[in-house]
C-alpha positions as CSV (number, residue, x, y, z in Angstrom):
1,X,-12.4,-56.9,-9.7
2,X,-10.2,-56.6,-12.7
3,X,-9.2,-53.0,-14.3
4,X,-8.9,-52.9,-18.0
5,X,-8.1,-50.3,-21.2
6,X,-10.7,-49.5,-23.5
7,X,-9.2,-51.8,-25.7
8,X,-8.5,-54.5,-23.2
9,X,-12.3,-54.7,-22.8
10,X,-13.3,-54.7,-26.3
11,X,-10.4,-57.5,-27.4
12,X,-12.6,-59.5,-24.6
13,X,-16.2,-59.0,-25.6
14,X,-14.7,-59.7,-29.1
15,X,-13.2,-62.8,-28.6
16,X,-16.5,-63.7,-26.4
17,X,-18.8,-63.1,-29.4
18,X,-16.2,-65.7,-31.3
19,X,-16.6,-68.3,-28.8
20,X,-20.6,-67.8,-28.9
21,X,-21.6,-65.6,-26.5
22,X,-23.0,-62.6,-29.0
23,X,-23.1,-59.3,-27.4
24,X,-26.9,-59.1,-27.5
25,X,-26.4,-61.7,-24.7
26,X,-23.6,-59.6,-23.2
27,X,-26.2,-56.7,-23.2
28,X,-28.7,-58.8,-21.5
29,X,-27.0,-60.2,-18.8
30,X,-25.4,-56.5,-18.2
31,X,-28.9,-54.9,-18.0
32,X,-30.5,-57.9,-16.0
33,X,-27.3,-57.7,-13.1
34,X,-27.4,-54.1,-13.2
35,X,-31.5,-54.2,-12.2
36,X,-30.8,-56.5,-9.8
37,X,-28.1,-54.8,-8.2
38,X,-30.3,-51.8,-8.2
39,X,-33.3,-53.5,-6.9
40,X,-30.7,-54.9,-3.9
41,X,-29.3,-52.1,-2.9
42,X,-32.3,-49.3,-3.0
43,X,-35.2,-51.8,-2.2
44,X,-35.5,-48.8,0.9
45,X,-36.6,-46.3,-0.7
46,X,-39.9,-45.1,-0.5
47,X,-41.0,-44.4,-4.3
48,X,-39.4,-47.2,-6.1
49,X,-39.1,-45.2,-9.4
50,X,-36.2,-45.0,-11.9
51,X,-35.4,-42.7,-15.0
52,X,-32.9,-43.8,-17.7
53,X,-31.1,-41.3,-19.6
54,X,-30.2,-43.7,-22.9
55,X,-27.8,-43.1,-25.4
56,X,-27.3,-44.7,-28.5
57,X,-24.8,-47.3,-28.0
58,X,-24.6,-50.2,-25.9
59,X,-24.6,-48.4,-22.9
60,X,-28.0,-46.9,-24.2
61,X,-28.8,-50.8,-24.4
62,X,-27.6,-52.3,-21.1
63,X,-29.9,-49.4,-19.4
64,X,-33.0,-50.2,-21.4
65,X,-32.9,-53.6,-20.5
66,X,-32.1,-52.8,-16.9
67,X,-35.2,-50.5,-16.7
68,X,-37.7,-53.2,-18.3
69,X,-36.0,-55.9,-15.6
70,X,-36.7,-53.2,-13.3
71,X,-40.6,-52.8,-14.6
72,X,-41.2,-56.5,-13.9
73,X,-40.3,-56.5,-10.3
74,X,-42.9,-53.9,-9.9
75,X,-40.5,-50.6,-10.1
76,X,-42.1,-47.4,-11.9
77,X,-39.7,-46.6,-14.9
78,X,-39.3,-43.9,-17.7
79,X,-36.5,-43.9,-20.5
80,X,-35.4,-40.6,-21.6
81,X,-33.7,-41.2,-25.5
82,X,-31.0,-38.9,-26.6
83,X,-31.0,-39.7,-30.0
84,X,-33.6,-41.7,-31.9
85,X,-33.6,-45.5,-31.5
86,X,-36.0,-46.1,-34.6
87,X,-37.8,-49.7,-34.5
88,X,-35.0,-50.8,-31.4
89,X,-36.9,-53.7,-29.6
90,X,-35.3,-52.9,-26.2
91,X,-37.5,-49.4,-26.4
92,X,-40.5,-51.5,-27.6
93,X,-39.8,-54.0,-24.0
94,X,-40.1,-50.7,-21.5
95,X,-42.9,-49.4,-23.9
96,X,-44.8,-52.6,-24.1
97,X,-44.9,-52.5,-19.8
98,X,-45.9,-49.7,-19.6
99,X,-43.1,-47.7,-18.9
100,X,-42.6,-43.8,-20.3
101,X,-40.2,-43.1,-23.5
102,X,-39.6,-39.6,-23.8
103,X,-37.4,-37.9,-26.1
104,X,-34.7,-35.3,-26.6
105,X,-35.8,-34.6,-29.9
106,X,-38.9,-33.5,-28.5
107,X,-37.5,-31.4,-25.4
108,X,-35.1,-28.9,-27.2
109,X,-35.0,-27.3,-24.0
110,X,-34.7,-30.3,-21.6
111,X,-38.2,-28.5,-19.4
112,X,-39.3,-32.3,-19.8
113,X,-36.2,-33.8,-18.5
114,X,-36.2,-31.4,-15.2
115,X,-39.7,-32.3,-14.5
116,X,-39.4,-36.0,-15.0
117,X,-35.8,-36.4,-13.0
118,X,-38.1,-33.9,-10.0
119,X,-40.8,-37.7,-10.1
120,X,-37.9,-40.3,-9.8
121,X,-36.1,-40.6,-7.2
122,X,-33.5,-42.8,-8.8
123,X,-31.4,-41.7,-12.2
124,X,-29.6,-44.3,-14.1
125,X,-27.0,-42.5,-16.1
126,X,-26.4,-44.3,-19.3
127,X,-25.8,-41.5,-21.9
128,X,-22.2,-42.1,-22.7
129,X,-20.2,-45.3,-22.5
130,X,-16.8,-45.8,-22.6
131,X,-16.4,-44.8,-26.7
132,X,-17.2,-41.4,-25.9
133,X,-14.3,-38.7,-25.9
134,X,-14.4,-34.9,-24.8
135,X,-15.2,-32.4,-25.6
136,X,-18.6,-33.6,-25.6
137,X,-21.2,-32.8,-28.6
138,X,-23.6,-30.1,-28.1
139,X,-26.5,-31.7,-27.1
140,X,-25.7,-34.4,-24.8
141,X,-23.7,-32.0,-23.4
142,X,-26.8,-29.8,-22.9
143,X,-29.1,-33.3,-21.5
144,X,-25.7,-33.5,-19.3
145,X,-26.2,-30.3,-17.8
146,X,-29.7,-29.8,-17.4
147,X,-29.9,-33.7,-15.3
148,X,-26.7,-32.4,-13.3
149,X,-28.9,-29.4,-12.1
150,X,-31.7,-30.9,-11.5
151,X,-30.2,-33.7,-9.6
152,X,-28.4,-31.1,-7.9
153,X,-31.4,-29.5,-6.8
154,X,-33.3,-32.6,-6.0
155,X,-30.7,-35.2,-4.7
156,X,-31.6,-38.3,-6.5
157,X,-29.5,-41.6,-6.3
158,X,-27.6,-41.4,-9.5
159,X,-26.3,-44.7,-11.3
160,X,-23.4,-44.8,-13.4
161,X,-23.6,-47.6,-15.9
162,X,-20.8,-49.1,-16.7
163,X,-18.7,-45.3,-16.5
164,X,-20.1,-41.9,-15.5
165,X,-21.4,-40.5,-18.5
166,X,-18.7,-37.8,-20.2
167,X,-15.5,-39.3,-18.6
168,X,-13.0,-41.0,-20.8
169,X,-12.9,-44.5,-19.8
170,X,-8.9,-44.7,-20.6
171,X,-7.3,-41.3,-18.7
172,X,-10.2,-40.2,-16.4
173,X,-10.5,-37.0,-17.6
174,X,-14.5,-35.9,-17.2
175,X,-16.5,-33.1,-19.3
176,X,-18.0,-30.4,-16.7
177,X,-21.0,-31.3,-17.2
178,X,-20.6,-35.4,-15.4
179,X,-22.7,-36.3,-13.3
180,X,-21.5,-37.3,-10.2
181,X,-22.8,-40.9,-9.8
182,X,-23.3,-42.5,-5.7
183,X,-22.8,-45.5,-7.3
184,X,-20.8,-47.2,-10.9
185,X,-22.1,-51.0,-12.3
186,X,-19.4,-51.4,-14.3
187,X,-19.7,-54.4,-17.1
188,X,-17.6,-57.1,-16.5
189,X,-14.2,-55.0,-15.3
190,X,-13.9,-51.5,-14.0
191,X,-12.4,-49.3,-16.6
192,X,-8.6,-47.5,-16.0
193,X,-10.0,-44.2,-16.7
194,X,-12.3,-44.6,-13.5
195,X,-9.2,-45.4,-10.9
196,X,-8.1,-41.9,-12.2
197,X,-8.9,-38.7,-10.7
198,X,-11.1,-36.4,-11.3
199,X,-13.1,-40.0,-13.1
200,X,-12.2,-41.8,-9.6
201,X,-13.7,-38.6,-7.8
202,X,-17.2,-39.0,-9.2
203,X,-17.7,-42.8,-9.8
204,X,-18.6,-43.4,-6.8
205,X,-19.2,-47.5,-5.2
206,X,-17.8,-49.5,-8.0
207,X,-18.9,-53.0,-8.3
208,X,-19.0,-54.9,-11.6
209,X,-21.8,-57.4,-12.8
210,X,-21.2,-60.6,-14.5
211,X,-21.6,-60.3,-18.4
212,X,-20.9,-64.4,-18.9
213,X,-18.0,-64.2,-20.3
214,X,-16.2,-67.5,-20.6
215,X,-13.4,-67.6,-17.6
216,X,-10.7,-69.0,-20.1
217,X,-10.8,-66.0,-22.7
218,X,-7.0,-65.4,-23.3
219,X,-7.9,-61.7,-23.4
220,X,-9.6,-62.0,-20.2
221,X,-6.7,-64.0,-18.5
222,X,-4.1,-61.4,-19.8
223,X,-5.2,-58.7,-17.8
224,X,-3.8,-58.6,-14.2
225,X,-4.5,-54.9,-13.1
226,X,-7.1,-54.8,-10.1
227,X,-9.7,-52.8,-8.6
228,X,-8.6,-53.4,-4.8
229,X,-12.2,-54.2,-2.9
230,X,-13.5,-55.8,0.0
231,X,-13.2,-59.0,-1.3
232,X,-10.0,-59.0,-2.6
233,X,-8.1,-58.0,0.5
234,X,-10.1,-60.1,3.0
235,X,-8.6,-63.4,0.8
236,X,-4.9,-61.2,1.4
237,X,-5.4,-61.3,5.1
238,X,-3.4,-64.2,6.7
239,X,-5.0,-66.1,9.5
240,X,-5.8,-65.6,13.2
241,X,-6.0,-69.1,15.0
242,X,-6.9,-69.5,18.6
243,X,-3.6,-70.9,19.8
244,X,-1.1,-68.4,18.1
245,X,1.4,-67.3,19.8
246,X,3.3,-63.7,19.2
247,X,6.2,-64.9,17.2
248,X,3.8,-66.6,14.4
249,X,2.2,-63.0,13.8
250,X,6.0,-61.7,13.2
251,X,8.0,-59.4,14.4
252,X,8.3,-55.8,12.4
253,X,11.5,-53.4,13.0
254,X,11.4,-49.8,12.1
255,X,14.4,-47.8,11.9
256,X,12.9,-44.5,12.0
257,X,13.0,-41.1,13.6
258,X,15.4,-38.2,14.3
259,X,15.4,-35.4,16.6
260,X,12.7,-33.3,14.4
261,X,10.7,-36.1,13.3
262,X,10.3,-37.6,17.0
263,X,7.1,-38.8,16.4
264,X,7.3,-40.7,12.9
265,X,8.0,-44.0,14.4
266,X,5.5,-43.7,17.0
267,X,2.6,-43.7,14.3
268,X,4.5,-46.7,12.2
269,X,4.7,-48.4,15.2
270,X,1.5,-48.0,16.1
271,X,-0.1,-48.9,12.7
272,X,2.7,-52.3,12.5
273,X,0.6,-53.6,15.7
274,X,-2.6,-52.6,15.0
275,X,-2.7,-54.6,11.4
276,X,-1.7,-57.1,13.6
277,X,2.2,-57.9,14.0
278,X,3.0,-60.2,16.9
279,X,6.1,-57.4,17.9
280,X,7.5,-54.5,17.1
281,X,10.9,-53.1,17.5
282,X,11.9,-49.3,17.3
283,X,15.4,-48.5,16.2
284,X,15.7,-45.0,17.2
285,X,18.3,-42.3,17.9
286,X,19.3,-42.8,21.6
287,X,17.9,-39.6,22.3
288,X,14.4,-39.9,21.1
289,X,14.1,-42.9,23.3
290,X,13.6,-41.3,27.3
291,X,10.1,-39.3,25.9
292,X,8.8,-41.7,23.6
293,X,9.1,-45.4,25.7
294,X,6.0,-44.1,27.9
295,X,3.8,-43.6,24.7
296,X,4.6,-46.7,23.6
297,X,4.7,-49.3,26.5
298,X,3.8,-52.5,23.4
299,X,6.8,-51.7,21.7
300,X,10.0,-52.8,22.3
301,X,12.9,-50.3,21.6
302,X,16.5,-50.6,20.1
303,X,18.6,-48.0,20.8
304,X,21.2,-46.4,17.9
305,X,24.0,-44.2,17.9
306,X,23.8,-41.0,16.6
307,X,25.2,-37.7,15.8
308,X,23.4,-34.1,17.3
309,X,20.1,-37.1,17.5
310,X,20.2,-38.0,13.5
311,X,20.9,-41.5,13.3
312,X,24.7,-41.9,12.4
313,X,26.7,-43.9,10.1
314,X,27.8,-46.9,12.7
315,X,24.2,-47.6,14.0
316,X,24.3,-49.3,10.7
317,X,25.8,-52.4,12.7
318,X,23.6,-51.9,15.7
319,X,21.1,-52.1,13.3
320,X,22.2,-55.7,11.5
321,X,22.7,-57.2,14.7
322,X,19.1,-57.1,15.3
323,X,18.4,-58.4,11.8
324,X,17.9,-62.6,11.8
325,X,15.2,-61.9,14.6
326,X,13.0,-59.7,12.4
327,X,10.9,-60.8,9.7
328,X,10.5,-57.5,8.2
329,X,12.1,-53.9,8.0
330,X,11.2,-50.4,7.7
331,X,13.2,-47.8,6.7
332,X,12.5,-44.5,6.4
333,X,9.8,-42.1,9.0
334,X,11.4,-39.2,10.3
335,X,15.0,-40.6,9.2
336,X,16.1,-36.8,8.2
337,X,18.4,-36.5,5.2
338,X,21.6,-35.4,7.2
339,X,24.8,-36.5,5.7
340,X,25.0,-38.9,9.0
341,X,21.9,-40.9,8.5
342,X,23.2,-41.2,3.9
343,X,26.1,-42.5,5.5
344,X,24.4,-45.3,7.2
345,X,21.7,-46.4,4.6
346,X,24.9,-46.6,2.5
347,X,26.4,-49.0,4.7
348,X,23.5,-51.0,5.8
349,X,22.6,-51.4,2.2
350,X,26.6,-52.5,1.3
351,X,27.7,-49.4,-0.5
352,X,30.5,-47.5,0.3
353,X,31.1,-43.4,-0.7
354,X,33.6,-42.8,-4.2
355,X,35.8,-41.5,-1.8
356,X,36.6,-38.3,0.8
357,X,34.1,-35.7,0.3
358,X,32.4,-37.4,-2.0
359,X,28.9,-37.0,-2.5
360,X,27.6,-40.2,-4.3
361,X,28.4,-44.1,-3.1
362,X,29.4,-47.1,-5.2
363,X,28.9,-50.9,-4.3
364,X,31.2,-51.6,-1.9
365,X,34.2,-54.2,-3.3
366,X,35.0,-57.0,-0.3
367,X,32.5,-54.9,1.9
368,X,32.5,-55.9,5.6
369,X,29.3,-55.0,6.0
370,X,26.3,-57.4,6.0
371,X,25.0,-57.2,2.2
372,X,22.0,-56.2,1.0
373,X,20.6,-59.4,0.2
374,X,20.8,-60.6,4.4
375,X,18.2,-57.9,4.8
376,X,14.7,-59.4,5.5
377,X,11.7,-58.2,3.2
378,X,11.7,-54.7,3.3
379,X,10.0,-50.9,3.4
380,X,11.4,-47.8,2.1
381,X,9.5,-45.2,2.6
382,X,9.9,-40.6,3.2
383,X,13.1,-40.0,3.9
384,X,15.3,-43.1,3.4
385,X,13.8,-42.6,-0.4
386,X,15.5,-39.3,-0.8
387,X,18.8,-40.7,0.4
388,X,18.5,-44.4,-1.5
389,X,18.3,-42.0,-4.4
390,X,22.0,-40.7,-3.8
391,X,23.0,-44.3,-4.5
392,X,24.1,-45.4,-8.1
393,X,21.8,-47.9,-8.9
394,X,20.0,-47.6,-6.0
395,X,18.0,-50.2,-6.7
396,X,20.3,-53.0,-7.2
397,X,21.2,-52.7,-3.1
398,X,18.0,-53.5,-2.0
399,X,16.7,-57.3,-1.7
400,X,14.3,-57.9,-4.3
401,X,11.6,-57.0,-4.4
402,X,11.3,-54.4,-1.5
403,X,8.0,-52.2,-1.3
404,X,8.5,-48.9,-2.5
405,X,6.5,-46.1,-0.9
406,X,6.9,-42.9,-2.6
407,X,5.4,-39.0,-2.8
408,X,5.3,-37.2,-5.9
409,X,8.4,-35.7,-4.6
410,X,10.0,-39.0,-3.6
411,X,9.2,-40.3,-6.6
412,X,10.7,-37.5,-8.3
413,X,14.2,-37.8,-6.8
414,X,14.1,-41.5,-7.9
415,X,13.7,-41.0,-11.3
416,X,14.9,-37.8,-12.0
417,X,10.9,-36.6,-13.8
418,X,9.3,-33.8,-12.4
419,X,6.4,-35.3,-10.1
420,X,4.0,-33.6,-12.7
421,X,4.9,-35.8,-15.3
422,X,4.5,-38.9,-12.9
423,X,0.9,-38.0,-12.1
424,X,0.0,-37.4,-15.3
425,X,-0.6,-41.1,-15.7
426,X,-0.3,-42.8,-12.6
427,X,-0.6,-46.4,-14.0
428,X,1.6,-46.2,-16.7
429,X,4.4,-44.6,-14.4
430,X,4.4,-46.8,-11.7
431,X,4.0,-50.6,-13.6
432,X,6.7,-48.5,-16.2
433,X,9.1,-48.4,-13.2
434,X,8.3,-51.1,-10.8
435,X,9.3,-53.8,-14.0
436,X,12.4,-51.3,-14.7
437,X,13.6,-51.5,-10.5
438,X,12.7,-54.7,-9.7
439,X,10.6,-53.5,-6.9
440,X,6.7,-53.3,-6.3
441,X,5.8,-49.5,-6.3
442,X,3.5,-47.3,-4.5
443,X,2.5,-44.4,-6.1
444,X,0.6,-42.2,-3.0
445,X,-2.1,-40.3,-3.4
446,X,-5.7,-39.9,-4.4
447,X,-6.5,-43.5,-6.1
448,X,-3.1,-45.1,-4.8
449,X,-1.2,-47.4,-7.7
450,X,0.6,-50.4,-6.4
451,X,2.6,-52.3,-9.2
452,X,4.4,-55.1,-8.9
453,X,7.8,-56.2,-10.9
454,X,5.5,-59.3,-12.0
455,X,3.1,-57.1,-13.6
456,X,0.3,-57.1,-11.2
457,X,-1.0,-53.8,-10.7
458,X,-3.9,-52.8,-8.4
459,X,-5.9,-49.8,-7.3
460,X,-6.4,-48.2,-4.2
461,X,-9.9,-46.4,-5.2
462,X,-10.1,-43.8,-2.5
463,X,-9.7,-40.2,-2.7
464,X,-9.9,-37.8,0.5
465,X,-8.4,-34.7,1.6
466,X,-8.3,-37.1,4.9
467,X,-5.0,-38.9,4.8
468,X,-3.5,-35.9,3.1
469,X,-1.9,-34.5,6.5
470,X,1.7,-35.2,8.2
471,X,2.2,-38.8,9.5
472,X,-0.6,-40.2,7.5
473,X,2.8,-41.7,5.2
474,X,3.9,-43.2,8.5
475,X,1.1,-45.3,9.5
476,X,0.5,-46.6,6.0
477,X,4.7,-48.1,6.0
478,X,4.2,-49.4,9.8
479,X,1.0,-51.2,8.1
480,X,2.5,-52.5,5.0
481,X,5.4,-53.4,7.0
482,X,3.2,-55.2,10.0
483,X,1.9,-57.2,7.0
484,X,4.6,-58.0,5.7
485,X,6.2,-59.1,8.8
486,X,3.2,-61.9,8.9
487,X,4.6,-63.3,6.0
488,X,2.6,-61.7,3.1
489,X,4.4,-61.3,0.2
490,X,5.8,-57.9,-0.6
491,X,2.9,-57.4,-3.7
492,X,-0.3,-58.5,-1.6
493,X,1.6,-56.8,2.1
494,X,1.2,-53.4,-0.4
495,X,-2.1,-53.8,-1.5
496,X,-3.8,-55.0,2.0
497,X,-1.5,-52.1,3.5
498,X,-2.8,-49.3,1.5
499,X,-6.6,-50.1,1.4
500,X,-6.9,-51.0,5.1
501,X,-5.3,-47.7,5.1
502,X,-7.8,-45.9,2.9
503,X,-10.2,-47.3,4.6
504,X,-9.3,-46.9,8.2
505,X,-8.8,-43.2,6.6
506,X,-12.8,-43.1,5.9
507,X,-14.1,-44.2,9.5
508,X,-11.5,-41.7,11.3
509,X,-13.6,-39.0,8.8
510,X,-16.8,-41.0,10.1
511,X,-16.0,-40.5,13.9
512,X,-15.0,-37.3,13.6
513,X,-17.6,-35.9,11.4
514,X,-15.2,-33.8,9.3
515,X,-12.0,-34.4,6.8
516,X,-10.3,-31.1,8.3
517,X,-9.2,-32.4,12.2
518,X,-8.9,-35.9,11.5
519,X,-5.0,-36.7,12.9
520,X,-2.6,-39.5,11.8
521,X,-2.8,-41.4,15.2
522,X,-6.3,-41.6,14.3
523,X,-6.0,-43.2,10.8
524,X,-4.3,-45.9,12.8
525,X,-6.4,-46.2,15.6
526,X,-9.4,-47.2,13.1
527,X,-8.0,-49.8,11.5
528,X,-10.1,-51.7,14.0
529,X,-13.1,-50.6,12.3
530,X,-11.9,-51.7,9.3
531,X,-11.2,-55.4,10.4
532,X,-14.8,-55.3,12.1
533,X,-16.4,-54.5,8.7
534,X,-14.5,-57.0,7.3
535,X,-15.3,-59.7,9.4
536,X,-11.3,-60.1,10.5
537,X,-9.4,-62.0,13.7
């Protein structure tokens, strides 16, 4: 599903209405696909009755047409009017069937609204829409409130339309008083503000219903930031077919490890061949390799020099030796940032230091080594970030584009901006810097960003405390990388990477039955889960 600005979506429904498609149209399709969708999804539960909170705008709208679709296929509704919506037709539908219109104006203090939300068991939230800014006025904040505590106290299903009511639509930032929805039918396009926490945090399911827009609206067709979903990563996944053979699944090398970060490449590794790469290689510090092989019988193991069990400067042509036989790279888990393991990047990447002592590097004039652009399609992630950053133009050594695959503190060493400023707006940051690098970007963390040097952005729209734990970095880069190394493209290898990660993230919290004990290994070990929901190989 798309994500759009504020703006984005009303340039659309604007040049919609100039094409023919009025938004009185607009409002019935939304209300008619967001009954249905209802009617779909809770056709289980026992009392099939629903109560709209209605604003006055076209949110207010797309919920009183939903409840009078509703009414006809034999549901119990009540609408619950914040303001006055004198002589509206819509009202006059739900009235005309029957249905209960109550309003704030007569509930000063909202005793009706607690009573009627404590006889419905579903709540369709369409106060606020996405013109609404914070603080909020008095009294919807007050209707807010009163339906928050009573769902609260009742656990109805709430239903978001379009946004939850009382968060901005463009930054995510929510009013107190939101009320967490279980589920968001968004019109047309989920909205930015919703892929941004705390918005992201109590949307919800997001799925969007068809408005009819025309599928040629240059407003429409402009807009190339996603809502990463089911649907969109299952097209992403490349084919299984009976007679494969290993080397047409690819073969994924990780350089990764040191002698206090043993276990990094074990979890890439691990994750590379459960997303389904037909081999993987481990480039590790010659020490590492006696109590890790027996872990890791599947992988195959290349063995690099290395100083006091860092990896060292010369395994850099250990390293490209093994190159033309992979068909993707990972730098980075558990690399260390010793002085040893700079020196190598530097030189595998074609750099070479300003000169004794020096600290920085500079592209290397009539380098010997193997340049940058040899290098197949490539991962950087944890440590081998922090180093790249050393580099002058760090970005100019790397073959274009590689995937990116920062933390707030990663990030920061690449740019030189405190990590608070980064998160402050994820999106902007992260499509800001992969067009300026060249490179598609991840930006970790709750609602993941992956942006793309094209201008293709997408949304990872997951946030849990459960892939907020050490390793949890490392199995995402062996995924991405594993995907890549089947011959995705570096864009669509980091968006199929990071939500078969989420999402393999979500049934290791299922199995376990808590986000607190929920290890790395595990996160990989239920990508399987993920490809059975899916339908995949």
């Amino acid at each position: 599903m798309k994500l759009v600005t504020i703006e984005e979506m009303r340039a659309i429904e604007q040049q919609a209405n100039a094409r023919g498609l009025s938004y009185a149209q607009m409002m019935e399709a939304a209300g008619q696909g967001l009954a249905r969708i209802i009617a779909d999804g809770y056709a289980q539960l026992a009392e099939h009755t629903v109560l709209g909170l209605v604003g006055g705008g076209n949110n207010g709208g797309d919920t009183l047409v939903a409840l009078a679709e509703l009414q006809r296929m034999g549901w119990q509704v009540a609408a619950y009017l914040a303001r006055p919506r004198p002589n509206d037709p819509l009202v006059a539908r739900v009235a005309r069937g029957g249905g209960w219109v109550l309003e704030a104006a007569d509930d000063p203090q909202q005793e009706t609204l607690r009573r009627v939300i404590a006889d419905h068991a579903l709540l369709l939230d369409g106060l606020l829409g996405t013109g609404a800014r914070l603080p909020l006025q008095k009294d919807i904040a007050r209707i807010l409130a009163a339906a928050k505590e009573a769902v609260a106290g009742r656990g109805n299903i709430v239903v978001a339309v379009d946004i939850p009511s009382g968060t901005d639509g463009n930054t995510g930032e929510a009013a107190e008083e939101t009320l967490p929805a279980s589920l968001t039918v968004t019109m047309a396009a989920a909205k930015v503000g919703m892929a941004q926490m705390p918005a992201l945090g109590l949307a919800g399911q997001v799925v969007a219903v068809d408005i009819g827009l025309p599928a040629d609206l240059p407003a429409w067709e402009a807009v190339h930031r996603y809502w990463a979903d089911t649907d969109m990563v299952r097209a992403l996944l490349p084919p299984r077919p009976a007679e494969a053979r290993k080397g047409l699944f690819g073969h994924a090398l990780l350089a990764a490890g040191s002698v206090n970060f043993a276990g990094a490449p074990l979890l890439a590794g691990e994750a590379a061949f459960r997303i389904g790469a037909g081999q993987v290689t481990l480039a590790v510090p010659t020490p590492l390799h006696p109590a890790l092989a027996g872990a890791f019988p599947e992988a195959a193991w290349l063995l690099l020099p290395h100083e006091m069990g860092v990896v060292a400067e010369d395994a850099a042509e250990v390293l490209q030796k093994a190159l033309p036989e992979a068909t993707a790279l990972l730098l980075g888990p558990g690399l260390g940032q010793e002085q040893a393991t700079a020196d190598f990047l530097a030189r595998l990447l074609g750099a070479r230091r300003q000169g004794r002592g020096a600290l920085g590097f500079v592209p290397a004039e009539n380098s010997p080594n193997k340049p940058a652009a040899s290098l197949p399609p490539l991962v950087v992630e944890a440590d081998a970030l922090k180093l790249l950053a050393r580099l002058p133009q760090w970005h100019r050594h790397l073959p274009a584009p590689a995937v990116l695959l920062p933390r707030p503190e990663e990030m920061t060493a690449l740019t030189g901006n405190p990590s608070a400023a980064e998160q402050a707006n994820r999106l902007a940051a992260a499509e800001k810097y992969a067009r300026e690098w060249g490179h598609v970007l991840v930006l970790k963390g709750a609602g993941t960003v992956v942006a793309g040097p094209d201008g293709r952005t997408a949304v990872i729209p997951v946030a849990t405390p459960v892939l907020a734990r050490a390793g949890s970095g490392d199995v995402l880069a062996g995924a991405v990388a594993g995907l890549l190394a089947q011959g995705l493209p570096p864009w669509e290898a980091a968006v199929a990477g990071a939500w078969l990660h989420a999402q393999a993230g979500l049934f290791a919290w299922e199995n376990l039955g808590t986000t607190a004990s929920v290890l790395a290994r595990e996160v990989a070990r239920a990508l399987p889960q993920v490809f059975n929901a899916l339908g995949y190989g």
